[in-house]
C-alpha positions in Angstrom: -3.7 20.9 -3.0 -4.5 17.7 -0.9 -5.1 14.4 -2.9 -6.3 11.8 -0.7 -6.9 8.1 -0.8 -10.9 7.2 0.6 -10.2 4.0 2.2 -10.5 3.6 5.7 -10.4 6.9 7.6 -6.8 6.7 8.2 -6.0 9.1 5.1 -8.4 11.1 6.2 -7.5 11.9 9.5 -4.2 12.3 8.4 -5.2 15.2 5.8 -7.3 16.9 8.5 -4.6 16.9 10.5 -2.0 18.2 8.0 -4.8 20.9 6.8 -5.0 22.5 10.0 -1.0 22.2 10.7 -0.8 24.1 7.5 -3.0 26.4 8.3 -1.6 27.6 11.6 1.9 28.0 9.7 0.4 30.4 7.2 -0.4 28.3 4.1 -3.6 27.6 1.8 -5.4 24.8 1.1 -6.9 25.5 -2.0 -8.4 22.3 -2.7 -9.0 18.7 -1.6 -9.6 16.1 -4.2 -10.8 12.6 -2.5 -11.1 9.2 -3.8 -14.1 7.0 -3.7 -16.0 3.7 -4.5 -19.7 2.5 -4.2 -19.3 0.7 -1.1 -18.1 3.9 1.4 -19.3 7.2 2.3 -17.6 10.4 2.7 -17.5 10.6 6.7 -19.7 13.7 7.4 -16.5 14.7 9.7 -14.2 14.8 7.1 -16.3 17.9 5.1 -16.7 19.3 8.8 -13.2 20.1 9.8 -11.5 20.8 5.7 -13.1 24.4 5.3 -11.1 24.1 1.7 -13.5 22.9 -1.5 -13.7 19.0 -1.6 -13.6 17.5 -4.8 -14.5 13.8 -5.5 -13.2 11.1 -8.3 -13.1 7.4 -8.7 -10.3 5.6 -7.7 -9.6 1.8 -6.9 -10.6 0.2 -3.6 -10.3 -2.8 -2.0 -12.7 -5.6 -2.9 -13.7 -8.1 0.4 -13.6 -11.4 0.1 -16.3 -14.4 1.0 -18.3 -12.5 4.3 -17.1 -9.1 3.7 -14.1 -9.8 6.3 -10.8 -10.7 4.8 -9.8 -8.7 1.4 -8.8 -10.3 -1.7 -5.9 -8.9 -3.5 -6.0 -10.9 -6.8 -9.8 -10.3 -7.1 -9.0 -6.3 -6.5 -6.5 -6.0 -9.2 -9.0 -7.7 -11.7 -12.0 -6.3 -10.7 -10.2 -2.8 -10.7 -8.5 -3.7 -14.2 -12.0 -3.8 -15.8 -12.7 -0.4 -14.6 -9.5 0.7 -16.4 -12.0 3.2 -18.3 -13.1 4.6 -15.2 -9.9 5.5 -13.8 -8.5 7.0 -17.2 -11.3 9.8 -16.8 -10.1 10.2 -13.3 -6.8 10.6 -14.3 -7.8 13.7 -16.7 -10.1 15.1 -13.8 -6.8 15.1 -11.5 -4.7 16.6 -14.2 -7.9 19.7 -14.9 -7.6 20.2 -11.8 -4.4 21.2 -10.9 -4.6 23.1 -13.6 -7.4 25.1 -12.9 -6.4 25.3 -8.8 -2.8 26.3 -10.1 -0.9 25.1 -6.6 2.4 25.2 -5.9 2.7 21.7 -4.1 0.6 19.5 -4.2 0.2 16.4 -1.0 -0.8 13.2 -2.0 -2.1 10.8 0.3 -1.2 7.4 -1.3 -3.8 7.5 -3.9 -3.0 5.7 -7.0 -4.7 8.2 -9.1 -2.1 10.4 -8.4 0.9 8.6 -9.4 -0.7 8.0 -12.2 -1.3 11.4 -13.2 2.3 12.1 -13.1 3.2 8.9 -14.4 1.2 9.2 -18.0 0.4 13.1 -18.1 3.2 15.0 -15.3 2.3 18.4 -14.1 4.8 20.7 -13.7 3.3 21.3 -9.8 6.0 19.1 -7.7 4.2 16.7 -5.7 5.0 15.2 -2.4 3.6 11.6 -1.0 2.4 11.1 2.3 1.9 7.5 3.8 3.0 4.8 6.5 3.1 2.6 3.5 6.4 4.3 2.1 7.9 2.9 5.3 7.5 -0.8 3.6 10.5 0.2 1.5 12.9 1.4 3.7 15.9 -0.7 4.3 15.7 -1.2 7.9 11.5 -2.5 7.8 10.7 -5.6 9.6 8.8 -7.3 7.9 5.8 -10.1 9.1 6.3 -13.8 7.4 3.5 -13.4 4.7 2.9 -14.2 0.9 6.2 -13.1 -1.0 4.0 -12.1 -4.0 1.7 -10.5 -2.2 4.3 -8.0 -0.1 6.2 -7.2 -3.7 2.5 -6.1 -5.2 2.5 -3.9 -2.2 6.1 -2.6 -2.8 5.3 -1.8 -6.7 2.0 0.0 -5.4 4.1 2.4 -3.4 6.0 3.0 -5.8 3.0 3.8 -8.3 1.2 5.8 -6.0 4.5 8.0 -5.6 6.0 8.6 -8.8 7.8 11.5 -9.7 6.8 12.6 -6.2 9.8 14.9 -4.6 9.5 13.4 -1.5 8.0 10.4 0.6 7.1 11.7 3.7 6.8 8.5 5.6 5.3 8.3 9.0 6.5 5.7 11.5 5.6 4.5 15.3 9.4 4.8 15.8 12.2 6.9 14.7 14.3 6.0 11.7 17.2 7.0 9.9 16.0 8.9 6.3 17.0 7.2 3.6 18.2 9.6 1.1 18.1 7.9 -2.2 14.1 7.4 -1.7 14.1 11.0 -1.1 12.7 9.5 2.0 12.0 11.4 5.5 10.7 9.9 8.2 7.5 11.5 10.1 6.1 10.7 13.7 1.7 9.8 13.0 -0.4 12.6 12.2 -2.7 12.2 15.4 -5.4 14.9 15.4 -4.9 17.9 18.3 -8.4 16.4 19.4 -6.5 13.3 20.5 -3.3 15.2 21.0 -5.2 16.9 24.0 -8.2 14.6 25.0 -8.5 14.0 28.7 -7.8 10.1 29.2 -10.2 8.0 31.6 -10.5 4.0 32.4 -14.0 3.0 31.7 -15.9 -0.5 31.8 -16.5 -1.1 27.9 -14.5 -2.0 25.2 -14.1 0.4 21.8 -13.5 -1.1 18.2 -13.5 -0.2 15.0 -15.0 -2.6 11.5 -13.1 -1.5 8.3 -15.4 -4.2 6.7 -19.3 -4.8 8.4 -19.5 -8.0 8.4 -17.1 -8.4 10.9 -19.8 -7.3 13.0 -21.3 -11.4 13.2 -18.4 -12.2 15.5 -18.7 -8.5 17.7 -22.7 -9.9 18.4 -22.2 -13.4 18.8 -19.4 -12.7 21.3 -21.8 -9.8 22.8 -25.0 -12.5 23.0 -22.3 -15.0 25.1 -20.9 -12.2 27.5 -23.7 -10.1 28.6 -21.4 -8.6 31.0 -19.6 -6.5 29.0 -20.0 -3.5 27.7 -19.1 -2.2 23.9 -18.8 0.3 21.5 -17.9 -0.3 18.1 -17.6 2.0 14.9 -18.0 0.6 11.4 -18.3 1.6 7.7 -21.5 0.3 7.1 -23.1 2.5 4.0 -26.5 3.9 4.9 -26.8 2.9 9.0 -28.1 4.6 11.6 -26.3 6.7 13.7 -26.4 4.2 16.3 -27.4 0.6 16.4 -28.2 -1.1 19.7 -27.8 -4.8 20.2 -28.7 -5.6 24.5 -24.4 -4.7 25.9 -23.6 -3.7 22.2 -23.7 -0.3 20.3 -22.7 0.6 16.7 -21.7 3.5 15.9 -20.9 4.9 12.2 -18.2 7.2 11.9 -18.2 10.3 13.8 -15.0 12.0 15.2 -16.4 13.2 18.1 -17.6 10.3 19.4 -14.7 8.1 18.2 -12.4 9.7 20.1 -14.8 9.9 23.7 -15.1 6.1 23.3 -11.3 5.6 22.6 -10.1 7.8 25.4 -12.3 6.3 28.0 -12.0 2.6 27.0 -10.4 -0.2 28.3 -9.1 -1.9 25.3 -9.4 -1.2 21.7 -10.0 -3.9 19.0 -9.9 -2.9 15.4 -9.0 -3.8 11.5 -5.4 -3.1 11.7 -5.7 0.6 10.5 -2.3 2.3 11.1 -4.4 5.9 12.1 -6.4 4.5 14.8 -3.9 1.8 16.4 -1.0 5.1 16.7 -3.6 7.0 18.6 -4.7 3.9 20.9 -1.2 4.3 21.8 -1.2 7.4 22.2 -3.7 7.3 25.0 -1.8 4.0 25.9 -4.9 2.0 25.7 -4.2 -1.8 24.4 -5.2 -3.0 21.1 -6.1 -6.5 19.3 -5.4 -6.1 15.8 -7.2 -8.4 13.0 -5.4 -7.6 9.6 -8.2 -7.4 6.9 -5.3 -7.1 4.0 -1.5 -7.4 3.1 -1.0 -3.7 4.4 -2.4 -3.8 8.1 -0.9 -7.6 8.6 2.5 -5.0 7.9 0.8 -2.8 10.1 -0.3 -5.1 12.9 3.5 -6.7 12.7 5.3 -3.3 13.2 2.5 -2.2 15.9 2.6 -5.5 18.5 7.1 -4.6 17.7 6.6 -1.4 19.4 4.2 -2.6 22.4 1.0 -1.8 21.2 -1.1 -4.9 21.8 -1.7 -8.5 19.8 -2.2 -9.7 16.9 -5.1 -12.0 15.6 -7.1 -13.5 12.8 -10.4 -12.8 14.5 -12.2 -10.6 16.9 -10.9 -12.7 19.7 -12.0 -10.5 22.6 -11.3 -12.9 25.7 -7.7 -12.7 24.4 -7.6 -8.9 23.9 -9.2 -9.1 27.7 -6.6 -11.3 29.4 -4.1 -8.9 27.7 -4.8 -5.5 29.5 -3.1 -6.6 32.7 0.5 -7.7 30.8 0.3 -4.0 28.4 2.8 -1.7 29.4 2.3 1.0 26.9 4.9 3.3 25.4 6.3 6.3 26.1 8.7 7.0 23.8 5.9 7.1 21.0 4.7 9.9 22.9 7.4 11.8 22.5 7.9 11.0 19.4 4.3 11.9 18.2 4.9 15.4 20.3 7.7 16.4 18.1 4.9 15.9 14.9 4.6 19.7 14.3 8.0 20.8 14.2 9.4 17.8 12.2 6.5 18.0 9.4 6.8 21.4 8.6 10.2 21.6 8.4 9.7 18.5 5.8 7.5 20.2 4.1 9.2 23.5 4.1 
């Protein structure tokens, strides 16, 4: 049984991509449970390519701060404190469920929920946790100059969403030694076969990707002032259309498909800082600006623009990302690395 954190669509791919893995090696998914909150929607894809039943509960989410750009930590904790009520009934759905579904493992995608299920009420299923984020505690993490407070809150969230787990199954950009007393193994990216085996082109436009909408100000502003160039972005924008047109400028809301034919044919890729999307920009050895929206993907952007993958900025500074493409020199070993994926995860998981 999958549980799976809703935020972003990094989770998701990830589970879509260990479902089908599973699959191939002659195991069952009997059952997805997925987090959610007011402000997202369940990406049609996601129901699409998980033939297992999906199951949804409430679970805490990341407030935005002033605009919608930038999150806000301290307002997340209280505002998520208040809904303490809320989350207690999730944590009695979770534990029904497992129950009812009777798995023998169950794979939790860094969702808070979870660890709190086996923190209060522990099943006797053995549960294993699957993030990037568990990398943040292993001894050899580098880690950006950034709020002391803010990177121990993140520390004691991994450690929440994961207890009691057997294992952290932690996925890297790079190869690291496992770190045994975390019950800690380290994973290349779960990049979907979709991108694994996309056919990879140099077009004229550039490809993005809005974790929070209002980012989307600085996209058409910039867009208005450069008529020139073209651009596709994807966003999380609750109840848009399909597609949005603005004169050089097109919106997209999330659809794997298509997010995948704009990444592989783009020039450069700008985007929130999601760990997912930024692995498989390398993958296709596209360059990427990264604009951290939280504590996590400033982490993320950090260890990213360490390993080659682009730069790092506080907003969509697109001349930048632009003057950029000629000095990238991409990264093979991430390839290779990424290629081993299969073998090495179920193996872990085995």
């Amino acid at each position: 049984m999958f549980i799976v954190q809703g935020e972003g669509r990094g989770h998701l791919t990830q589970a879509i991509t260990l479902y089908k893995m599973l699959e191939r090696n002659g195991h069952k998914v009997v059952g997805v449970l997925v987090g959610k909150s007011k402000r997202r929607e369940l990406p049609t894809f996601f129901y699409n390519n998980i033939q297992a039943p999906v199951f949804r509960f409430d679970s805490p989410n990341f407030l935005p701060a002033a605009h919608h750009k930038r999150n806000n930590i301290w307002s997340s904790i209280a505002y998520n404190l208040l809904k303490t009520p809320v989350y207690l009934r999730s944590i009695f759905y979770l534990h029904r469920k497992i129950k009812e579904l009777q798995p023998d493992k169950i794979i939790n995608f860094y969702d808070l929920m979870a660890g709190l299920t086996y923190l209060f009420f522990p099943p006797k299923t053995p549960c294993i946790s699957v993030a990037h984020q568990y990398l943040f505690l292993h001894p050899d993490y580098s880690f950006p100059k950034e709020n002391i407070a803010e990177l121990k809150s993140l520390q004691l969230f991994n450690y929440l969403t994961s207890f009691r787990s057997k294992k952290l199954l932690a996925l890297s950009i790079e190869q690291k030694p496992n770190v045994p007393a975390l019950r800690m193994i380290i994973l290349p990216p779960l990049l979907r076969d979709t991108i694994l085996n996309c056919r990879i082109t140099q077009g004229d436009y550039l490809h993005g990707y809005l974790l929070n909408d209002n980012y989307a100000d600085e996209i058409t502003d910039y867009c208005a002032q450069h008529p020139e160039i073209k651009m596709h972005f994807f966003w999380d924008k609750k109840d848009a259309p399909a597609e949005t047109h603005i004169d050089n400028l097109t919106f997209h809301t999330l659809d794997d498909r298509s997010f995948i034919h704009y990444m592989s044919g783009c020039k450069a890729y700008a985007t929130t800082a999601g760990f997912e999307s930024v692995c498989e920009a390398m993958y296709l050895g596209k360059p990427v600006l990264m604009v951290p929206t939280h504590i996590e993907q400033t982490c993320n952007a950090h260890e990213a623009a360490l390993a080659g993958a682009g730069i790092v900025a506080d907003r969509f500074d697109l001349d930048a990302l632009l003057q950029y493409i000629p000095e990238y020199q991409g990264n093979e070993q991430f390839k290779n690395w990424v290629q081993q994926a299969e073998k090495r995860w179920m193996a872990a998981l085995n």
